[in-house]
C-alpha positions as CSV (number, residue, x, y, z in Angstrom):
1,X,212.3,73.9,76.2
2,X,213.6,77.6,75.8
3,X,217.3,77.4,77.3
4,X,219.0,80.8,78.1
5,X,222.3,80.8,75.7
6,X,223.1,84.3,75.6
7,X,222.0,87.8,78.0
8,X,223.3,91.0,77.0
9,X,223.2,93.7,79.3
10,X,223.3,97.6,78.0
11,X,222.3,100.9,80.0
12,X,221.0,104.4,78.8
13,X,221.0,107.6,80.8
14,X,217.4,108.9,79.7
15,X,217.5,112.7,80.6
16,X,214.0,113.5,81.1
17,X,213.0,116.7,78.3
18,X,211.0,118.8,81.1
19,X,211.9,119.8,84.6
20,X,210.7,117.8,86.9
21,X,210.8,119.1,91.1
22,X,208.6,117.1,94.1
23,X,209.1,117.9,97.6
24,X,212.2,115.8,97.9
25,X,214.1,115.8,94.7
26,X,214.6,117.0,91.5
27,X,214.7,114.1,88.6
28,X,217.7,115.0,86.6
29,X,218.8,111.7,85.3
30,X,217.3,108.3,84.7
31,X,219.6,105.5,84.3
32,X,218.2,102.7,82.6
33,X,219.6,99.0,83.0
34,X,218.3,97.0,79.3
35,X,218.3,93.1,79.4
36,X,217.9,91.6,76.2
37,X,217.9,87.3,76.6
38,X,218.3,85.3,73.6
39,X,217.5,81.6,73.3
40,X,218.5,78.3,72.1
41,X,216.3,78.7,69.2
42,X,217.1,82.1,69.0
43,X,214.3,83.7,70.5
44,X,214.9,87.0,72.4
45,X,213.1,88.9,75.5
46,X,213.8,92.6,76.9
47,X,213.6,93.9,79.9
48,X,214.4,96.5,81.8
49,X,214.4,99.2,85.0
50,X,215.4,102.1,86.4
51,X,216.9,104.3,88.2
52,X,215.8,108.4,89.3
53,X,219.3,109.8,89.6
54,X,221.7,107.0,90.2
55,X,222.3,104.1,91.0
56,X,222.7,102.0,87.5
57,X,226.3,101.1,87.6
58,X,225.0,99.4,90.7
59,X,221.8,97.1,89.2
60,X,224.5,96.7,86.1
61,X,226.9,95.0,88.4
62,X,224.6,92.8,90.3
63,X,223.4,92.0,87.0
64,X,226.6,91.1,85.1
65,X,228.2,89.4,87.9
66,X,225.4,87.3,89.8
67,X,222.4,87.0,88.2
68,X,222.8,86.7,84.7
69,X,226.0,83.7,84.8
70,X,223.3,81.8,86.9
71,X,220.5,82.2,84.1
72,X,222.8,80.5,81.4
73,X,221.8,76.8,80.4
74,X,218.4,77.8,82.4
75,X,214.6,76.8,81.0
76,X,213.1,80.4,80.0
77,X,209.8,79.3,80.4
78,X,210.4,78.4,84.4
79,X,209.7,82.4,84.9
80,X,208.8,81.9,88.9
81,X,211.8,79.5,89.6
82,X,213.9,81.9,88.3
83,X,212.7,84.5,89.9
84,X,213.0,82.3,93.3
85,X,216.5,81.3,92.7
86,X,217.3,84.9,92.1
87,X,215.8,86.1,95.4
88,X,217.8,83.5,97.2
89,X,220.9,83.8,95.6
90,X,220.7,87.6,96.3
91,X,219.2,87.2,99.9
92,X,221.9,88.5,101.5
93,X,220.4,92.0,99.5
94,X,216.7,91.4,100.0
95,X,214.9,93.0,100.3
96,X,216.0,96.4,98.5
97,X,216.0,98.8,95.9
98,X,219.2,97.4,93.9
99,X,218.1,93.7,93.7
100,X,214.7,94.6,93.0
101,X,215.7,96.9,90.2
102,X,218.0,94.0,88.7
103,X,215.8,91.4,89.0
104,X,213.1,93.0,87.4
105,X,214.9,93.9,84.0
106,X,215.2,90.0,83.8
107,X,212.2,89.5,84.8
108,X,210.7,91.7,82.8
109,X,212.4,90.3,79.6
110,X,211.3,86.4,80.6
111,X,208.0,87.6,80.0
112,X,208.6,89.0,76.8
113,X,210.1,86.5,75.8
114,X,207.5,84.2,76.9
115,X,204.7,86.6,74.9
116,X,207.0,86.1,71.8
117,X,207.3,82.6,71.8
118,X,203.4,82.3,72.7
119,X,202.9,84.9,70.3
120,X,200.6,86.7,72.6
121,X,201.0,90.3,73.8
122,X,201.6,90.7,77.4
123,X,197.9,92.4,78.5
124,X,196.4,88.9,77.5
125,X,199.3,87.0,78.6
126,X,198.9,88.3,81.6
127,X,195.2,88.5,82.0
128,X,193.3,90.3,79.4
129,X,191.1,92.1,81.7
130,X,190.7,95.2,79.7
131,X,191.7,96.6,76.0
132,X,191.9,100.2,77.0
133,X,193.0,102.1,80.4
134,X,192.1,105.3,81.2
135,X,194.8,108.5,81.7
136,X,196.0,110.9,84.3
137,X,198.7,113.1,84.1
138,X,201.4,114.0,86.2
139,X,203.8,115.7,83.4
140,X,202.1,119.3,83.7
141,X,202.0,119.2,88.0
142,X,205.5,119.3,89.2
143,X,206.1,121.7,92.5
144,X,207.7,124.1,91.0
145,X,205.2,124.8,88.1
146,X,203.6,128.2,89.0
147,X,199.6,128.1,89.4
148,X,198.3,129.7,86.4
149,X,200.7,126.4,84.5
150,X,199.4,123.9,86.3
151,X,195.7,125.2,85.5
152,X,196.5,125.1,81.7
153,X,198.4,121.7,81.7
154,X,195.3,120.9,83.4
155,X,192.7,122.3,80.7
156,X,194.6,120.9,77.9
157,X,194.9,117.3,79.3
158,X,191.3,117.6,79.8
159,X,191.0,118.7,76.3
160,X,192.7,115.7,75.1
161,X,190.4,113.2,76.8
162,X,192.5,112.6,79.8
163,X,190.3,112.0,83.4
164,X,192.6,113.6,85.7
165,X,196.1,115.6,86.6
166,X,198.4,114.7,89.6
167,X,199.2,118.0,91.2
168,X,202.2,117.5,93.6
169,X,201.8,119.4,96.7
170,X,204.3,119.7,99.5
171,X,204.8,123.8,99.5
172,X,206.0,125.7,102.6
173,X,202.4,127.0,103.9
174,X,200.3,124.7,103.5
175,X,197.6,127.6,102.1
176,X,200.0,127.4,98.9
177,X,199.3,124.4,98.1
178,X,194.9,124.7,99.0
179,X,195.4,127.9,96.3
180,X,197.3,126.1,93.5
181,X,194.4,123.0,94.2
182,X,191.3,125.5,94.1
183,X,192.7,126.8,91.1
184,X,192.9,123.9,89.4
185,X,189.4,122.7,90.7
186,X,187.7,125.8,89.5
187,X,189.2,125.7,86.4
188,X,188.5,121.8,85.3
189,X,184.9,121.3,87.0
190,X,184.0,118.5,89.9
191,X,184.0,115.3,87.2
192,X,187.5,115.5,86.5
193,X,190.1,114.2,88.9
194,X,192.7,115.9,91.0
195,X,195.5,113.5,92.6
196,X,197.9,114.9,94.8
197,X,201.5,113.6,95.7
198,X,203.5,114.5,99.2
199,X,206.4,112.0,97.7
200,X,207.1,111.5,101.7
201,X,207.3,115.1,102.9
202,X,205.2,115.1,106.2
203,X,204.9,114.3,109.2
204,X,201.7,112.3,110.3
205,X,200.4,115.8,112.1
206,X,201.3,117.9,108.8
207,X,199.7,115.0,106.7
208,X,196.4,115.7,108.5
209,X,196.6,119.1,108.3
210,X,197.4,119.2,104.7
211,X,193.9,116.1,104.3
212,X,191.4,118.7,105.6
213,X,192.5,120.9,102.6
214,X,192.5,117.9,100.2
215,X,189.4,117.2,101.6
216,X,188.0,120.7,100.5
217,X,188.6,120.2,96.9
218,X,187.7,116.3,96.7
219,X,191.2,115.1,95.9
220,X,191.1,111.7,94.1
221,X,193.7,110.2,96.6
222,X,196.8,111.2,99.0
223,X,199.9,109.8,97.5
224,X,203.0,109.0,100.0
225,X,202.4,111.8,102.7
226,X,205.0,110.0,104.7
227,X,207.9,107.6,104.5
228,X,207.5,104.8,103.3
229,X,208.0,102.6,106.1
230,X,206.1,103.9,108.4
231,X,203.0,101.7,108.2
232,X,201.6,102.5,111.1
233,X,201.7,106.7,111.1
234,X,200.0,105.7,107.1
235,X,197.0,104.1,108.9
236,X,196.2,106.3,111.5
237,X,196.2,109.3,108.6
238,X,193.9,106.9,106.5
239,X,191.4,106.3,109.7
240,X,191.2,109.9,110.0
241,X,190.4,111.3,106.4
242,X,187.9,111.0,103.8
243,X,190.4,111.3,101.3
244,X,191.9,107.7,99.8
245,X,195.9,107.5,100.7
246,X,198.1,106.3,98.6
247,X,201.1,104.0,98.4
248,X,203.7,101.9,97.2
249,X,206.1,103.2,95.1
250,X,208.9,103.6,97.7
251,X,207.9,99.6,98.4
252,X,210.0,96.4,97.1
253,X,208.3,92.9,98.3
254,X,204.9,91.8,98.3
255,X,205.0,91.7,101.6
256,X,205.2,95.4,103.0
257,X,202.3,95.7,100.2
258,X,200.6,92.5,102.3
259,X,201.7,94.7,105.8
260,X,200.0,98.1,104.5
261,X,196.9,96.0,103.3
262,X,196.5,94.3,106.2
263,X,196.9,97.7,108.8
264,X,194.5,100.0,106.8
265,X,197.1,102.1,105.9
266,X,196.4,102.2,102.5
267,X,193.3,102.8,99.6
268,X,195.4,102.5,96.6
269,X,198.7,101.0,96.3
270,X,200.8,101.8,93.7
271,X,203.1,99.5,93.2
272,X,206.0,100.0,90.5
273,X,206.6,96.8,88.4
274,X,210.6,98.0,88.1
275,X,211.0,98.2,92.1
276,X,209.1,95.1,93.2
277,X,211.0,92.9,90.8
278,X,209.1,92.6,87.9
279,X,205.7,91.7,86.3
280,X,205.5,88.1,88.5
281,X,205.4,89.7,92.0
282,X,203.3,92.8,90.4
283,X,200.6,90.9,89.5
284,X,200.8,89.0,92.6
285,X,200.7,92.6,94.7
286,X,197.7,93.1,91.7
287,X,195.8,89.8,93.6
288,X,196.4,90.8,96.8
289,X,195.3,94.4,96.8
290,X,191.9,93.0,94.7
291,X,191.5,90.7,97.7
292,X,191.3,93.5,100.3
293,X,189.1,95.9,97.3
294,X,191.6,98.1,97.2
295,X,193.1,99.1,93.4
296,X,196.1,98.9,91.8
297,X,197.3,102.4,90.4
298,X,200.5,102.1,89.1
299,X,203.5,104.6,89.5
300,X,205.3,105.7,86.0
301,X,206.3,103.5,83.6
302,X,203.9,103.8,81.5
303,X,205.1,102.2,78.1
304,X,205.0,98.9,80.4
305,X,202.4,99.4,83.0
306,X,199.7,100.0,80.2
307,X,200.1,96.5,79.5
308,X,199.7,95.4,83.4
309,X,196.7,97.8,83.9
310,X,195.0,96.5,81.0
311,X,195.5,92.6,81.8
312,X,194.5,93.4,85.8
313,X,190.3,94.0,86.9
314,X,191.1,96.1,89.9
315,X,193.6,98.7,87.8
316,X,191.5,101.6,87.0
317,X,194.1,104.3,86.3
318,X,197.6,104.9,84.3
319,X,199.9,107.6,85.3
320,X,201.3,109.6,82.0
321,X,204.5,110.0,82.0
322,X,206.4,109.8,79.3
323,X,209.7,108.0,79.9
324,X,210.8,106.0,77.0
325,X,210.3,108.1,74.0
326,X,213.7,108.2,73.1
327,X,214.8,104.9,72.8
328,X,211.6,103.6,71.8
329,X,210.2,106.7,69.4
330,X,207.0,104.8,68.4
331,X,205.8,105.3,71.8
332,X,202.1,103.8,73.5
333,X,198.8,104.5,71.6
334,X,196.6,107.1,73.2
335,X,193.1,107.6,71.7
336,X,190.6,110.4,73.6
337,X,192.1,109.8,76.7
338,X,193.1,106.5,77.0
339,X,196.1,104.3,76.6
340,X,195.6,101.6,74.8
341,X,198.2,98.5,74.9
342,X,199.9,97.1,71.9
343,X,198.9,94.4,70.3
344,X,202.5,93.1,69.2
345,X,203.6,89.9,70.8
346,X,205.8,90.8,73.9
347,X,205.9,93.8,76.5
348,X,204.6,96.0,73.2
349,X,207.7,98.6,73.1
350,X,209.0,99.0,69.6
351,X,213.1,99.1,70.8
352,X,215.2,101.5,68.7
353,X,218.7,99.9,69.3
354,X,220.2,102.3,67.0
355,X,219.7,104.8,69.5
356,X,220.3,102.9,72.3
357,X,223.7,102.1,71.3
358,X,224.1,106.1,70.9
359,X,223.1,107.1,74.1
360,X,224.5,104.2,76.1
361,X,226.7,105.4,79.5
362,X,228.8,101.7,79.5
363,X,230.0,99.3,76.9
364,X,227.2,96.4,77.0
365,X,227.9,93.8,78.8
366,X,227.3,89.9,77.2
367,X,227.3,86.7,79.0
368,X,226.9,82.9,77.7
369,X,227.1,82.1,73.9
């Protein structure tokens, strides 16, 4: 029995080091909420989320004041009754971005610390469907980066290995956008991929105008062309387009994921392990969309979802991102193109809490013994 003595709570603000602009908003802060739990024999997990922007002091609170005093004295290795009794003791704020994002930095660090004590990293834990996941990037294809950019970020990724680039689109004409694609298509041949990501800007008759273009250059798939939560505009776009739509990062609860699945709305979901609550209901979400053959793709996070991808059959695709680099400098493997999961016990990220402590926004919070 692995009791819960001791959770520590700290949070980073991880600027990111390159500009980076979709159609809705430009990401200049990333508050990160850090859970590190510690044992009765000692043992320790961490977890953690995020934020784009703000938000943090806001998981940090639901954090140090209602789920982590209801952890203490708690059996680490009952992962999904935690995870239950946090839902309901939160339901009040279910389902939502905040509670998501809160449980699933403890989440996340249960399974760590679970991997630890099993001494097992988290791709087998979880699965062990694959030792190695292919790359895309999405670093070199923000909307602001000029044409002749994109086309070398493309070239070079392509030079390194990588399958594909994620060109976001969303430009005032839609004819800027089918000239920044073309470009990119001429430039890296027909095998390599091209994603492309509205992050919600449409309308459903703007989202089909902007698919026959898509359409043109064989665009891997259509990521959130609309809001979110508009399941039924989603599957009337994906009944009318050749082109695979895409979604699931704007989505918290296995169930919208179920809703989507279940409407046609959707050929790839993306779901984000930080905003659905952490690795139980992802891999859940994983099951589900491999019931309907629909993949798992997941959005950012790379440092963790390499590990998820690589445990899960129906995850043919990790997004490159770099997010974690500077508090956790020995960064993921990458070898001609693909990412390749650690094979540490745990979640596999090498914690630097030297710099953690330096680039902390609060005084961390600690709760139990």
């Amino acid at each position: 029995m692995a009791r819960i003595e001791r959770i520590e709570i700290h949070m980073v603000d991880l600027r990111p080091k390159v500009r980076r602009v979709d159609a809705i908003q430009s990401f200049e802060s990333q508050e990160t909420p850090i859970v590190r739990i510690t044992d009765a024999d000692g043992a320790q997990g961490v977890g953690y989320s995020y934020t784009i922007g703000t938000g943090g002091p806001s998981v940090v609170a639901l954090l140090r004041h209602t789920l982590a005093p209801m952890l203490i004295g708690r059996d680490a290795d009952d992962i999904q009754a935690l995870w239950n009794a946090m839902l309901f003791r939160t339901h009040a704020t279910a389902v939502g971005a905040i509670t998501s994002l809160a449980m699933a930095a403890v989440d996340t660090a249960l399974w760590d610390l679970r991997c630890r004590r099993a001494n097992l990293p988290l791709w087998r834990m979880a699965g062990g469907a694959k030792p190695s996941a292919p790359l895309y990037t999405t670093e070199g294809g923000w909307l602001h980066i000029e044409t002749g950019a994109l086309v070398d970020d493309a070239l070079a990724a392509q030079s390194k290995g990588f399958r594909g680039s994620k060109i976001k689109i969303g430009r005032p004409h839609l004819s800027e956008d089918r000239a920044r694609l073309r470009a990119v298509r001429d430039a890296v041949g027909e095998s390599y991929e091209i994603m492309t990501d509205a992050n919600q800007s449409f309308s459903l008759g703007e989202a089909r105008r902007r698919a026959v273009v898509l359409e043109e250059q064989a665009i891997a798939w259509f990521e959130e062309p609309m809001p979110a939560d508009d399941v039924l505009a989603h599957a009337r776009l994906a009944a009318s387009t050749s082109v695979p739509v895409a979604v699931g990062e704007s989505m918290y609860s296995l169930s919208q994921f179920k809703d989507y699945l279940a409407a046609g709305g959707c050929s790839i979901v993306q779901a984000d392990v930080a905003r659905v609550g952490g690795v139980t209901p992802w891999l859940k979400i994983a099951a589900l969309a491999e019931a309907f053959n629909v993949a798992i793709c997941p959005h950012f996070l790379m440092e963790l979802h390499v590990s998820l991808v690589c445990a899960t059959q129906n995850a043919p695709w990790l997004e490159y991102i770099p997010q974690l680099d500077l508090i956790a400098p020995s960064g993921m493997t990458i070898k001609d193109g693909m990412a390749i999961p650690s094979s540490d016990p745990g979640l596999g990220i090498g914690w630097d809490w030297v710099a953690i402590e330096r680039l902390a926004v609060m005084a961390p919070v600690e709760i139990g013994r």
